[in-house]
C-alpha positions in Angstrom: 0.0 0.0 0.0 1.0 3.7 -0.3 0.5 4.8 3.1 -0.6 8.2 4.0 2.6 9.3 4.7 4.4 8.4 1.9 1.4 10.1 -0.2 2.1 13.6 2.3 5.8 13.2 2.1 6.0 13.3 -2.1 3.2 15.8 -2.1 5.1 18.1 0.2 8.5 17.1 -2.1 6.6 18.3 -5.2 5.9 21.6 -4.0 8.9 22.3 -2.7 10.1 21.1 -5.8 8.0 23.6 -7.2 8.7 26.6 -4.8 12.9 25.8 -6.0 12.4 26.0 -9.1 9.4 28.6 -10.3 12.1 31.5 -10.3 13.8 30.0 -12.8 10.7 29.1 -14.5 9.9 32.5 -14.5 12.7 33.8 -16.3 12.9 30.9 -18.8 9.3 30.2 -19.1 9.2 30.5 -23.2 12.5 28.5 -23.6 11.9 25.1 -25.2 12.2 22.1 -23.7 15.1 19.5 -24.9 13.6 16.1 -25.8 10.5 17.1 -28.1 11.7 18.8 -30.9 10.9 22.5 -29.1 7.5 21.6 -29.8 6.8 22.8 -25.3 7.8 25.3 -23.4 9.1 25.6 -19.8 5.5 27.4 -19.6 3.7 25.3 -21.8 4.7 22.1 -19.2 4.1 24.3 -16.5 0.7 24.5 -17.0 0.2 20.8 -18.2 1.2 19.9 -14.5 -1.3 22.2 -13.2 -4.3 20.7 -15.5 -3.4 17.0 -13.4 -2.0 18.1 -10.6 -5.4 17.0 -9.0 -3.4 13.3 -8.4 -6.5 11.5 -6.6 -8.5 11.4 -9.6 -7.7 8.8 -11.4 -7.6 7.0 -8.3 -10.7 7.9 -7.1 -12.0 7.1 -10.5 -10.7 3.8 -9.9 -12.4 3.1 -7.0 -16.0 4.3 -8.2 -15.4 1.9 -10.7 -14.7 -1.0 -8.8 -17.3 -0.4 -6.8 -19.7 -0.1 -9.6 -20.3 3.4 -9.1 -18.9 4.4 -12.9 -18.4 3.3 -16.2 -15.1 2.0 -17.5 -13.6 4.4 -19.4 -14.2 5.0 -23.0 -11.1 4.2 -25.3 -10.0 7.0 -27.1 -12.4 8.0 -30.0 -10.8 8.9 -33.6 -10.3 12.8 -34.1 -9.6 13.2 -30.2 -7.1 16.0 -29.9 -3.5 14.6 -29.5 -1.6 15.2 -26.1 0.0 18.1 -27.6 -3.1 19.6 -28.5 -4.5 19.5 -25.0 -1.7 21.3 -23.7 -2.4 23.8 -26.2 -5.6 24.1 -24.9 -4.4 23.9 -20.8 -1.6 26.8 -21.7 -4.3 28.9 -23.3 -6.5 28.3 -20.6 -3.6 30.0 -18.4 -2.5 33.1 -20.5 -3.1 35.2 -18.5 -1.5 34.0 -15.5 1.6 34.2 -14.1 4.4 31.8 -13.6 3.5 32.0 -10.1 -0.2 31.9 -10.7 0.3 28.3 -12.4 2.3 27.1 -9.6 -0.2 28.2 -6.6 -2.6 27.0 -9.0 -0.6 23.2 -8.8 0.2 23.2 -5.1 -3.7 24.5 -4.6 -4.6 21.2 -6.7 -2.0 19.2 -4.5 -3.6 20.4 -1.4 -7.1 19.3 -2.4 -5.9 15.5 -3.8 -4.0 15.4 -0.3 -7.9 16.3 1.3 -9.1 13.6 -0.7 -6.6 11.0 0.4 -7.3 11.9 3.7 -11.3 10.8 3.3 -10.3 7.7 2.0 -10.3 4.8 4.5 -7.3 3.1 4.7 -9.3 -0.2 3.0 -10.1 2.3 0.1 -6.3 3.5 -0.5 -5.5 -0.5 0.0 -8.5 -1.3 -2.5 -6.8 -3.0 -6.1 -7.6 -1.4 -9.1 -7.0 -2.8 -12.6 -4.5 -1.4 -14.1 -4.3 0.6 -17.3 -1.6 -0.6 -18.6 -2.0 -4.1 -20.0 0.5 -6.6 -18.1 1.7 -4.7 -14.7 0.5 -6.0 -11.5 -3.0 -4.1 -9.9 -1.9 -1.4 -8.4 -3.7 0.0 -4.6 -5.6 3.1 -5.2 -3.3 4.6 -2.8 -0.3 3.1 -5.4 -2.4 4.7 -8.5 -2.4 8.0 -6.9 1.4 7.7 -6.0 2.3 7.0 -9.5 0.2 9.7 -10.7 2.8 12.0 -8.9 5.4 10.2 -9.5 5.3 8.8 -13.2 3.4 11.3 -14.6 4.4 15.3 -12.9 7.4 14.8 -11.4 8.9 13.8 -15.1 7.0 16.6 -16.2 8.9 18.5 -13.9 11.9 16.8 -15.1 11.8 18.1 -18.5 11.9 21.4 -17.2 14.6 20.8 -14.7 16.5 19.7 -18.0 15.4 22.7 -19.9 16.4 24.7 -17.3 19.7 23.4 -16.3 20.8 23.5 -20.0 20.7 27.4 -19.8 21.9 28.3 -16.4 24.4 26.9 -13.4 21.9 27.9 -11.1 20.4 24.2 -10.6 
């Protein structure tokens, strides 16, 4: 299981993670990342951690539909916009904000999955979930929302560490 603890401790990690490094973002924020062809920006990433920082969802969703509660999710339908487009659409949505802005904006989502962890019983974070990704072991619901930190924004957040180190000493 991914205890509560562990869940608080790489929550907390993130956002100091985050607090470390949004100077840096700031002032590099439309430099390109490394590994995509400069197709993202330090910005553009930015704000695709904010749209998922919410990390209990997908575990939550899980859960509901284990329990019956939803659907299984719908495969994705032809014409769907491609991952890039979506972060299009999530760095539009933010425009207007500031580098700062997007990282309250994360560490505001953080604090509302840590909420929801916390009205989970400890059989619901120890609940198995199938997983979705064919051939890997069910993961807990506390293990989904673990590796939706882990997997998913803190190699976001590795991009633009990369980005970022490539143009100053000051990581």
């Amino acid at each position: 299981m991914a205890n509560r603890q562990a869940l608080e401790g790489e929550i907390k990690a993130a956002d100091a993670r985050l607090d470390r490094l949004a100077p840096l973002m700031d002032s590099y924020q439309a430099d390109r990342l490394l590994d995509d062809g400069g197709k993202w920006s330090v910005r553009d990433c930015l704000a695709h951690v904010a749209a998922s920082a919410r990390i209990s969802g997908a575990g939550q969703r899980a859960l509901q539909r284990v329990r019956g509660e939803a659907p299984a999710p719908m495969p994705p339908q032809p014409g769907a916009p491609s991952i890039d487009e979506r972060n299009l659409q999530q760095s539009t949505d933010r425009t207007d904000k500031s580098m700062q802005a997007i990282v309250d904006e994360t560490k505001a989502a953080h604090a509302a999955a840590w909420e929801d962890v916390r009205a989970m019983s400890d059989a619901d974070l120890d609940t198995k979930v199938p997983d979705a990704a064919n051939g890997r072991p069910a993961p807990s619901v506390g293990g989904l929302i673990l590796r939706s930190l882990e997997s998913h924004e803190m190699r976001q957040l590795d991009r633009i560490e990369d980005a970022l180190r490539a143009r100053t000493r000051w990581l």
